[in-house]
VEXDREN-2710 file (C-alpha; in Angstrom, 1 decimal):
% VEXDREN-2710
k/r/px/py/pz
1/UNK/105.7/-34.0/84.1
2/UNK/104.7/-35.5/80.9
3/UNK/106.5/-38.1/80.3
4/UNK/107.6/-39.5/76.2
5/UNK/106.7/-42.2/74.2
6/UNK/108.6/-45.3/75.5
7/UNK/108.4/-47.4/72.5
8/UNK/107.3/-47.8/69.4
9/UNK/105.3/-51.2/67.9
10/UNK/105.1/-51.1/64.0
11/UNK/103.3/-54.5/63.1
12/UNK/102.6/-53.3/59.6
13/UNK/103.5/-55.8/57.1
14/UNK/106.4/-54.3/54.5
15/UNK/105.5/-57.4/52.0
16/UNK/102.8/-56.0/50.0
17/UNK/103.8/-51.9/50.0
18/UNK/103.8/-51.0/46.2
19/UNK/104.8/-47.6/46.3
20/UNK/105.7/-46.4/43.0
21/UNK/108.8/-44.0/42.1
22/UNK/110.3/-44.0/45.8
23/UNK/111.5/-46.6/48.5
24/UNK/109.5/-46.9/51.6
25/UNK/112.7/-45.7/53.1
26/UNK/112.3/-42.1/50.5
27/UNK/108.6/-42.3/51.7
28/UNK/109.3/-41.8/55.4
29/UNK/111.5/-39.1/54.9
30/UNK/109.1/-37.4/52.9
31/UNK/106.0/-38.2/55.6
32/UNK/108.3/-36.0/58.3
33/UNK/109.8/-33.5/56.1
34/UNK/106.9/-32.1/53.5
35/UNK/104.0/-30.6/54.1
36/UNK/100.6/-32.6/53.1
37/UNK/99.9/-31.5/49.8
38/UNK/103.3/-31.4/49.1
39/UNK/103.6/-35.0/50.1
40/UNK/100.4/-36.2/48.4
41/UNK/101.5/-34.7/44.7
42/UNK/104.2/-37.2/44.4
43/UNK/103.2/-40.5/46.0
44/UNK/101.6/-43.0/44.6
45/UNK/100.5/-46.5/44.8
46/UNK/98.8/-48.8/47.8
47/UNK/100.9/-48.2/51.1
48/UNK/100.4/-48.2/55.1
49/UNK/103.0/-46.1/56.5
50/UNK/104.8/-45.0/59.9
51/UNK/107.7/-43.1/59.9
52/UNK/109.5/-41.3/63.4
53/UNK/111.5/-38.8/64.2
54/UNK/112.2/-39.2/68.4
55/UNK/108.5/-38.3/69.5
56/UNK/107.4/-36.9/66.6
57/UNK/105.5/-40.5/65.0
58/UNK/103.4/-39.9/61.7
59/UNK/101.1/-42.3/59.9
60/UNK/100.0/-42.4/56.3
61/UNK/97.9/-44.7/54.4
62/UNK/96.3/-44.8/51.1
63/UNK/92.4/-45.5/50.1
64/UNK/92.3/-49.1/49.6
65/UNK/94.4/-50.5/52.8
66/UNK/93.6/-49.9/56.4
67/UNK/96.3/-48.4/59.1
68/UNK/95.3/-48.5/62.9
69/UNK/96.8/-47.4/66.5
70/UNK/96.5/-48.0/69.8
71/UNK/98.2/-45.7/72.8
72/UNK/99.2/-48.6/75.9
73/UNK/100.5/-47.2/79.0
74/UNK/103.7/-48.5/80.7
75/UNK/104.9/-47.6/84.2
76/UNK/108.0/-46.0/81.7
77/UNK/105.5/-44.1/79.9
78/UNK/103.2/-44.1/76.7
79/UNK/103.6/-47.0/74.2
80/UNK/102.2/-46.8/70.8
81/UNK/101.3/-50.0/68.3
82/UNK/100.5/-49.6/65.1
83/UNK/98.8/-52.5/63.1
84/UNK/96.6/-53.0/60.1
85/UNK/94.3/-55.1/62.1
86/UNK/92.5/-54.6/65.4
87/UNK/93.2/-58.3/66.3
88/UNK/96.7/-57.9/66.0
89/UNK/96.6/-55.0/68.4
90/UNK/94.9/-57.1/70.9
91/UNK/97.2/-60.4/70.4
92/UNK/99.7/-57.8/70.9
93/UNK/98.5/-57.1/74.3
94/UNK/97.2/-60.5/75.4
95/UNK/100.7/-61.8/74.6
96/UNK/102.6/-58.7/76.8
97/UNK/100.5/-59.1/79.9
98/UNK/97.9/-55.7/79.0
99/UNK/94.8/-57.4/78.4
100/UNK/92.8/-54.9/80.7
101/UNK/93.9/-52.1/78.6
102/UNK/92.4/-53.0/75.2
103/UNK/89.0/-52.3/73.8
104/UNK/88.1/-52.5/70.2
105/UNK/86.7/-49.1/70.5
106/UNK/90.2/-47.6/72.0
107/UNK/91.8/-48.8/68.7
108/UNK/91.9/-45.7/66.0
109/UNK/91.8/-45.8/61.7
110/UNK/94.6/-43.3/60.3
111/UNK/91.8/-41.7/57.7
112/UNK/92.6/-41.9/53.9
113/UNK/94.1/-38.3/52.5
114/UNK/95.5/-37.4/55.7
115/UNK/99.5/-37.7/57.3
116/UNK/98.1/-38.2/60.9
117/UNK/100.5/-36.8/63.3
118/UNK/101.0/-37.9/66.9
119/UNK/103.2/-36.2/69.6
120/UNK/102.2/-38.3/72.4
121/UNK/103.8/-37.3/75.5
122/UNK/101.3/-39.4/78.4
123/UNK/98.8/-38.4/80.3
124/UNK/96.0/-36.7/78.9
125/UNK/96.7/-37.6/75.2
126/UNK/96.5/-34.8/73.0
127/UNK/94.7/-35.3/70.0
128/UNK/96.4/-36.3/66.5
129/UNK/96.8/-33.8/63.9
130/UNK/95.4/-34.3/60.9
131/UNK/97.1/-32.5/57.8
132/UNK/95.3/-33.1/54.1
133/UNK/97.7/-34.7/51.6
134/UNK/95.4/-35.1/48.4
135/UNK/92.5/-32.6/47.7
136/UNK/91.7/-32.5/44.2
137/UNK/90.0/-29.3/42.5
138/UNK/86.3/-30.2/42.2
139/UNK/84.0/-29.9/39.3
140/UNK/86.4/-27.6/37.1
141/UNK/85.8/-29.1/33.9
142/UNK/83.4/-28.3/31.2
143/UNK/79.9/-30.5/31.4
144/UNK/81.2/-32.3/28.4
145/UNK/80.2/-36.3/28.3
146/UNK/83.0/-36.9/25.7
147/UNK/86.0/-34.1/27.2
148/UNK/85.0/-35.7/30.6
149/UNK/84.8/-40.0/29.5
150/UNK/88.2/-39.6/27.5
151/UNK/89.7/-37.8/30.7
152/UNK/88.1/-40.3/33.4
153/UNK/89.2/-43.3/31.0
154/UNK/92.9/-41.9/30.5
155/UNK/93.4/-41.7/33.5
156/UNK/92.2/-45.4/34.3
157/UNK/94.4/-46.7/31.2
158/UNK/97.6/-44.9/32.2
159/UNK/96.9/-45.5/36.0
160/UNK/96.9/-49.8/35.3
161/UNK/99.8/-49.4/32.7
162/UNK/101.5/-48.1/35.2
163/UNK/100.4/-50.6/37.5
164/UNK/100.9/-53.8/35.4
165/UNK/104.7/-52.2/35.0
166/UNK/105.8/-53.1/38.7
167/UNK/104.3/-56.4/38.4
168/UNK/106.5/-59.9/37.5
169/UNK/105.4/-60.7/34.0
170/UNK/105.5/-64.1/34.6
171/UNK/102.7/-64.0/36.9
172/UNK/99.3/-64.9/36.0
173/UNK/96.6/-62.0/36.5
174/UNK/93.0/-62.3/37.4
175/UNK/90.2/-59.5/37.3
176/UNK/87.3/-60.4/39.8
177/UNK/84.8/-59.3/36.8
178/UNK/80.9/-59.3/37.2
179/UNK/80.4/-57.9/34.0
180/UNK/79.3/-54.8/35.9
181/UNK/81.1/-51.4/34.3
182/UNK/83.5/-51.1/36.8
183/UNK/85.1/-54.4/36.5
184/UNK/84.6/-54.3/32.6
185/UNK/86.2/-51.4/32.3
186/UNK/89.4/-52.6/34.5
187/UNK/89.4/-55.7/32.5
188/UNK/89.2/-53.7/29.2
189/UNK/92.2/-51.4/30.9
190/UNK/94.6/-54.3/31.7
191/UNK/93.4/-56.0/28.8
192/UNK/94.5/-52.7/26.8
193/UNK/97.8/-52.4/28.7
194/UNK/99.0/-55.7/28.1
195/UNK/99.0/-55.8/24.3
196/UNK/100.6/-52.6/24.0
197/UNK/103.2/-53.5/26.4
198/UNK/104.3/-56.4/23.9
199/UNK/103.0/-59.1/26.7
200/UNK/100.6/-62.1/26.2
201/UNK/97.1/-61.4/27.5
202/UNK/97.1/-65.5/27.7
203/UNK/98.1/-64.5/31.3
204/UNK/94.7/-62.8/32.4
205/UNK/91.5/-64.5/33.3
206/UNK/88.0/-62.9/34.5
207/UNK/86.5/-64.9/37.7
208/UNK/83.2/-64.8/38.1
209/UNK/81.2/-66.2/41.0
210/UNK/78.3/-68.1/40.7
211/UNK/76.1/-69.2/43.6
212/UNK/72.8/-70.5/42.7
213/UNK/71.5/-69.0/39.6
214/UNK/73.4/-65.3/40.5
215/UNK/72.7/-62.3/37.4
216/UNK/76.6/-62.3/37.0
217/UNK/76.8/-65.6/35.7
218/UNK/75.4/-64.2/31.9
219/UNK/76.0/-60.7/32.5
220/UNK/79.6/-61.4/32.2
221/UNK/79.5/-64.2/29.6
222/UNK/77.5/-61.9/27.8
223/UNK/79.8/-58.8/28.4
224/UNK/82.8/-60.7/27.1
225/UNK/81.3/-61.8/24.0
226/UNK/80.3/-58.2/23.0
227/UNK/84.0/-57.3/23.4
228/UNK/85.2/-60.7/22.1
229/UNK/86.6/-61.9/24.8
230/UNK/85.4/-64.9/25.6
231/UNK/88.2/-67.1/25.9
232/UNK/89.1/-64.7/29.2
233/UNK/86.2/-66.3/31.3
234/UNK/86.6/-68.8/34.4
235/UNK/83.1/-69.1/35.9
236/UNK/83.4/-70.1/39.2
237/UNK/80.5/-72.0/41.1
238/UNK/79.8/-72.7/44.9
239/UNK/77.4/-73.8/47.1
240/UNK/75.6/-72.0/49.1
241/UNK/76.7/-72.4/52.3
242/UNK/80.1/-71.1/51.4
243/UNK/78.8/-68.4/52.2
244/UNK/79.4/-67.2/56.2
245/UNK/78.8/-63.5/57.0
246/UNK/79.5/-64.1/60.3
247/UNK/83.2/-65.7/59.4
248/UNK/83.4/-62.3/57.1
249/UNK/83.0/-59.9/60.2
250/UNK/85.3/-61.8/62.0
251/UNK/87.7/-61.2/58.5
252/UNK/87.0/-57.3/58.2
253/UNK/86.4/-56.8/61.8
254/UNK/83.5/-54.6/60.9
255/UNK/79.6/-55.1/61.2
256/UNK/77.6/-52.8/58.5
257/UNK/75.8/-54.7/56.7
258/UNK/76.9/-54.6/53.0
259/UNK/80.7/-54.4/53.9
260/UNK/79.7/-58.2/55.3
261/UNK/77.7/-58.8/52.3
262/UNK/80.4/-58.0/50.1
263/UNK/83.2/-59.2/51.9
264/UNK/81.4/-62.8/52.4
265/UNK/80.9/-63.0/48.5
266/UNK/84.8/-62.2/47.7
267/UNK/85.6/-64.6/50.2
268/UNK/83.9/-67.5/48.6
269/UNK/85.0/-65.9/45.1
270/UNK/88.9/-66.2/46.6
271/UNK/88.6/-69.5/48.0
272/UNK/87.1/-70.8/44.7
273/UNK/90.2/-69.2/43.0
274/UNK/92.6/-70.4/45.5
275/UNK/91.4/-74.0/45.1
276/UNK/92.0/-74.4/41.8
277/UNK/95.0/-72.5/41.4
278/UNK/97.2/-72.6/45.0
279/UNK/99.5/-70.3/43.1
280/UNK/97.6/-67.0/41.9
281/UNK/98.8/-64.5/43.9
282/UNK/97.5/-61.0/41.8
283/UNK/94.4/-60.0/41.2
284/UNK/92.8/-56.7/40.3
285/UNK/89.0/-55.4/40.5
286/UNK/86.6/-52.2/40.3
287/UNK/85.7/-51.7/43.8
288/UNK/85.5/-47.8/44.4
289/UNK/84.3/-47.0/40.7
290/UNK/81.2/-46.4/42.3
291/UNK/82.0/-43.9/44.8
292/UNK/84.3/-42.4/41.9
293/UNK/81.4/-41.4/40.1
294/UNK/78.7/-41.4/42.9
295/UNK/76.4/-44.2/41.7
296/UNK/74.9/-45.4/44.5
297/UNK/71.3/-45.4/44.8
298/UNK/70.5/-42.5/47.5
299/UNK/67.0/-44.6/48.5
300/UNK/69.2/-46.6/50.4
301/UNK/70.5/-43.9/52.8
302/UNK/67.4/-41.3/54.0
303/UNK/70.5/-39.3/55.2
304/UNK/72.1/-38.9/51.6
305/UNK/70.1/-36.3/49.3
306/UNK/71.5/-35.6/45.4
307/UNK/72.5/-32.3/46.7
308/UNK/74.6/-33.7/49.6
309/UNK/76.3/-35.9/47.5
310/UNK/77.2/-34.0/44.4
311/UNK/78.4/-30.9/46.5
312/UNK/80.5/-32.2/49.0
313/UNK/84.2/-33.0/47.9
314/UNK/85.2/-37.3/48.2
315/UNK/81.6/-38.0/50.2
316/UNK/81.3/-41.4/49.0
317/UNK/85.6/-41.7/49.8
318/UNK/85.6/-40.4/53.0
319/UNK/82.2/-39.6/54.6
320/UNK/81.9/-36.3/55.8
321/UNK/85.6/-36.0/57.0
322/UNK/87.9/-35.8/60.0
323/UNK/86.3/-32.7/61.4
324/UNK/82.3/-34.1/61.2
325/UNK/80.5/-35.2/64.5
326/UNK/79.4/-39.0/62.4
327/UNK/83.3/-39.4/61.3
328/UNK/84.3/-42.6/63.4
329/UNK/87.5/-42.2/65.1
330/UNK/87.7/-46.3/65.3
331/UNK/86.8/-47.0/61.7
332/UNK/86.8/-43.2/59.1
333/UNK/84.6/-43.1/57.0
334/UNK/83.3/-44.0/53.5
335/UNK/85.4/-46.3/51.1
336/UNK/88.1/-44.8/54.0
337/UNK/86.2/-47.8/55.7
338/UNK/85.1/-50.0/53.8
339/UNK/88.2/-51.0/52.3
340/UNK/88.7/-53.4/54.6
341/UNK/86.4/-55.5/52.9
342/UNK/88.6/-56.3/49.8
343/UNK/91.6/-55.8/52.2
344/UNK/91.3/-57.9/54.5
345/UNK/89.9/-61.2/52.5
346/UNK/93.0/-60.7/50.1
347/UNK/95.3/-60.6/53.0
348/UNK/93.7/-63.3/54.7
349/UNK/93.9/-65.6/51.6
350/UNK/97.5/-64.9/49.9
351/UNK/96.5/-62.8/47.5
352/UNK/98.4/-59.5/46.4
353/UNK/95.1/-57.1/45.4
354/UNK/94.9/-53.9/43.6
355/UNK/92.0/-51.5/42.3
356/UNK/92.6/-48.6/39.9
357/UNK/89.7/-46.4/41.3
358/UNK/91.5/-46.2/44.7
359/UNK/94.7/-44.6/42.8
360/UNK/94.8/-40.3/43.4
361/UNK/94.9/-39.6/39.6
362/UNK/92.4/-41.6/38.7
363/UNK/89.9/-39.6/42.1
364/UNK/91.0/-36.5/40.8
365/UNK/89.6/-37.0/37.5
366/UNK/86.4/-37.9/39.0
367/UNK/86.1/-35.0/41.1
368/UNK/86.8/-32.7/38.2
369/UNK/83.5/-34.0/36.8
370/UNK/80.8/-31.1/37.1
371/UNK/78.4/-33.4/38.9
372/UNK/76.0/-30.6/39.4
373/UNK/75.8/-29.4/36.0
374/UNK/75.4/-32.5/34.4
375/UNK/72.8/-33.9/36.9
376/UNK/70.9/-30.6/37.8
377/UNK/68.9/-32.6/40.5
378/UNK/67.5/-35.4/38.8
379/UNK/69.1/-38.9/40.5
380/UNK/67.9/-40.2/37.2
381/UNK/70.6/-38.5/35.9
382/UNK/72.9/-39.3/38.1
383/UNK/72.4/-42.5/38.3
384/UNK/73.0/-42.8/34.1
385/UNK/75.9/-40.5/34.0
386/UNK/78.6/-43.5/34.8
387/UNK/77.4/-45.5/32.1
388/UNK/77.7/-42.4/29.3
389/UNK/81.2/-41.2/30.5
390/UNK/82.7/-45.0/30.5
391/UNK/81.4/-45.8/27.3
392/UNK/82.3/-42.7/25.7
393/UNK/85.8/-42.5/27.6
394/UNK/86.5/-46.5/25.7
395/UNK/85.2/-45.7/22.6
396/UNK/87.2/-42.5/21.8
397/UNK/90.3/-43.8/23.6
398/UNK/90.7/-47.6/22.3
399/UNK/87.4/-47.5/19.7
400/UNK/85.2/-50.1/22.0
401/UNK/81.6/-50.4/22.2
402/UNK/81.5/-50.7/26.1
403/UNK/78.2/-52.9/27.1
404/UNK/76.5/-51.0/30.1
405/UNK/74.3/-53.2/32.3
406/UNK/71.7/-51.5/35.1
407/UNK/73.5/-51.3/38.3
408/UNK/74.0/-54.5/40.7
409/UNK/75.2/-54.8/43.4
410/UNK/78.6/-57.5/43.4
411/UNK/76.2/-59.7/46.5
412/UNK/73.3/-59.4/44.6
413/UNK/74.8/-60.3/41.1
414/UNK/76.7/-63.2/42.5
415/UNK/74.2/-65.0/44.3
416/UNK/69.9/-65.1/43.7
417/UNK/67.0/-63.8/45.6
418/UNK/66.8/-67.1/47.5
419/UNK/70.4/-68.0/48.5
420/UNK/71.0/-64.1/49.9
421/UNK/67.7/-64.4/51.3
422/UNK/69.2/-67.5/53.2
423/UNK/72.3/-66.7/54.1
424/UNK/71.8/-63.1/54.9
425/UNK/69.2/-63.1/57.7
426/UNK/71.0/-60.8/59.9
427/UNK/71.2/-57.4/60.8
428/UNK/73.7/-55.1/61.6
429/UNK/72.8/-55.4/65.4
430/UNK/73.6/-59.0/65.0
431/UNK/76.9/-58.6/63.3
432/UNK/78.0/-56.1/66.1
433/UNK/77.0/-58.3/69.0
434/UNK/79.5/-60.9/67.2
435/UNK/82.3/-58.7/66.6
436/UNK/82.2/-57.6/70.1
437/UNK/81.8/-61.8/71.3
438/UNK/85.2/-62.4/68.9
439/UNK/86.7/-59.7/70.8
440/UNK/85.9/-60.9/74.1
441/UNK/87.3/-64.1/73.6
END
């Protein structure tokens, strides 16, 4: 006889939640009551969620935080932890006397989109049951540059007003800004939103890091004086060997490559900002413009073709889904994943982060885009369109001439060709055998 869940282990943090419109409390009872896209059309804000009702657990998380599980067995019967990390899982073990049950691959990532349902009643374990919560309409509006910018910007500007509304105005903000669109245009948002909300935009600054003689360092500078808004700036400068992939895996708990790239430059970015200021708790950035507006350079990837990408529905958000033989069941996929490597950094050093490109209003006017219309094959194209629809989007909207820089990657920008060289001499392989060593320990 199967028997039920024994107990429960929620080890999910309640301090940073920002749901907006609801308690967590409201939340839960929505997570067991409505059905996914019923659920999905009126939450909003960052969150990683359990909620119960007797053996009935369901989990929910949005884009830009991570939510894991682990099943344990007891001599009682099934026992279930739910964490944000994978460490904190296996401390949670260690520390309860079921070492030989845990594995890093055994743990499981709750995938973005999705309430993830779990009836576990022992032995065999039946699978969870994934129900979609947030499935925008694809490519419905017309291949207009200027109908689509204004759309893809308004919904940027009204997603960070009503972001900057939750937040204490006595607290200082800072926009991890490269100068690169997406963190221009964020800057320009909250920028926006603080002037018309009658508050002084004396509280903002734009870090930049600088290691060795980095692209970002003028991009930005440069950037900010086109907008006149130099007065914004705080460079910050570090050495080199601030930078340690191999601490970052250890942060993220994850080995592909350019998560570990970029969560090894944020780190040094953070400690920079955390050493000057011990204080600064909020910051805000740009990471998931890109997979917003799909500019990633398909090169990279032999598996990705222009076709694949402008076709299938929140690619770049969640790889090829829940249902598709290369989703990972210990990690999801796409920025599903890699969020963990502004997550985690933030966590690790007190800060309280946020990115408006995660938010589902802000994805749904992305996917509205006619990407296939507007690109009809040519990556050329594709690669360009971000550019057009931002700048058009600011200048209709607030009447700004948005500088647009060629795409650079936030590793690449922040450091040069000789301090990545150095300091990234590894391959995924060797991050993996790490992880793996940390976990052994």
């Amino acid at each position: 006889m199967n028997q039920p869940i024994a107990e429960v282990i929620n080890l999910v943090s309640e301090t940073h939640q920002q749901v907006r419109g609801m308690t967590l409390e409201q939340m839960r009872e929505r997570m067991l009551s409505e059905s996914g896209i019923a659920f999905g059309d009126g939450v909003e804000g960052s969150f990683a969620q359990i909620a119960r009702d007797g053996q009935r657990i369901v989990l929910a998380r949005s884009l830009d935080r991570p939510l894991r599980y682990f099943l344990a067995k007891l001599v009682t019967g099934p026992l279930l932890i739910v964490a944000e990390r994978i460490d904190q899982i296996r401390d949670w073990l260690f520390e309860h006397g079921m070492s030989a049950q845990f594995h890093p691959t055994y743990t499981r990532m709750v995938p973005a989109f999705h309430l993830t349902e779990i009836a576990l009643v022992g032995c065999p374990d039946p699978n969870p049951v994934y129900t979609r919560f947030f499935d925008p309409p694809r490519g419905v509006m017309a291949p207009d540059i200027e109908l689509l910018g204004r759309n893809y910007v308004g919904a940027l500007l009204e997603e960070v007003r009503a972001w900057l509304a939750d937040v204490d105005q006595r607290e200082p903000l800072g926009v991890l800004f490269s100068g690169g669109i997406d963190s221009g245009a964020v800057l320009l948002a909250l920028h926006h939103a603080l002037l018309e909300s009658g508050q002084s935009p004396a509280r903002l600054k734009a870090f930049t890091l600088s290691v060795g003689n980095g692209a970002d360092a003028q991009q930005s500078a440069e950037f900010l004086r086109r907008v006149g808004l130099q007065m914004l700036h705080e460079p910050i400068a570090t050495e080199a060997d601030a930078l340690d992939p191999m601490q970052a895996v250890e942060v993220i708990e994850d080995y592909k490559p350019l998560d570990v790239e970029c969560a090894t430059v944020l780190m040094a970015l953070l400690d920079g900002i955390r050493e000057r200021y011990p204080d600064w708790r909020t910051v805000i950035d740009g990471d998931g413009g890109d997979e917003n507006l799909k500019d990633y350079p398909l090169e990279v990837d032999g598996e990705l073709t222009i076709r694949s990408v402008v076709n299938n529905s929140l690619l770049y958000q969640e790889g090829w889904g829940v249902d598709a033989i290369k989703h990972s069941l210990t990690y999801s996929g796409g920025y599903s994943r890699a969020c963990v490597r502004a997550h985690a950094p933030l966590q690790r050093l007190g800060f309280a982060g946020y990115s408006p490109f995660t938010a589902a209003k802000v994805m749904a006017a992305a996917e509205a885009i006619p990407f296939a219309e507007l690109t009809l094959g040519s990556t050329e194209r594709l690669y360009a369109l971000k550019g057009e629809l931002i700048a058009s989007g600011f200048k209709q909207l607030l009447d700004i001439d948005f500088p647009v820089y060629e795409k650079c990657r936030f590793q690449h920008g922040a450091t040069d060709e000789s301090v990545f060289a150095s300091r990234f001499n590894f391959d995924e392989m060797d991050y993996r055998a790490h992880l793996l060593r940390r976990f052994a320990a």
